[in-house]
C-alpha positions, 0 to 999 in steps of 0.5 A, a space after each residue: 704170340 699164339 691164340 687160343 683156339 677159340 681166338 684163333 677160330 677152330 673151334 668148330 665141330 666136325 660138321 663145320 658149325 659151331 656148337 652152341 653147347 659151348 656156352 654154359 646156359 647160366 651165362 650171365 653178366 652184370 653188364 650194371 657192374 662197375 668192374 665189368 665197365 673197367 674191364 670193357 673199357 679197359 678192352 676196347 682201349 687194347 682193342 684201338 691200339 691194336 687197330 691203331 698199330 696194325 693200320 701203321 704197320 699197314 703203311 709201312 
């Protein structure tokens, strides 16, 4: 499966830092927000099968 390149980590500028411009300046989550709970919970339950899954495939 391919990443983006931001997941993939280039995006970096030519000078070698990343540009802060990236990110719109209004850039505002309601972190309060039911919907936003649900998203994050439902990440970071992908995020530990990841892990989990990598560290099996570590052992094998």
């Amino acid at each position: 499966r391919q990443t983006s390149g931001a997941a993939a980590g280039n995006n970096k500028t030519s000078g070698g830092q990343a540009s802060k411009t990236d990110v719109p300046e209004d850039f505002d989550i309601d972190l309060d927000d039911p919907e936003t709970e649900k998203a994050a919970v439902t990440i970071q339950s992908q995020f530990r099968k990841f892990q989990k899954k990598k560290k099996c495939d570590e052992k094998s």
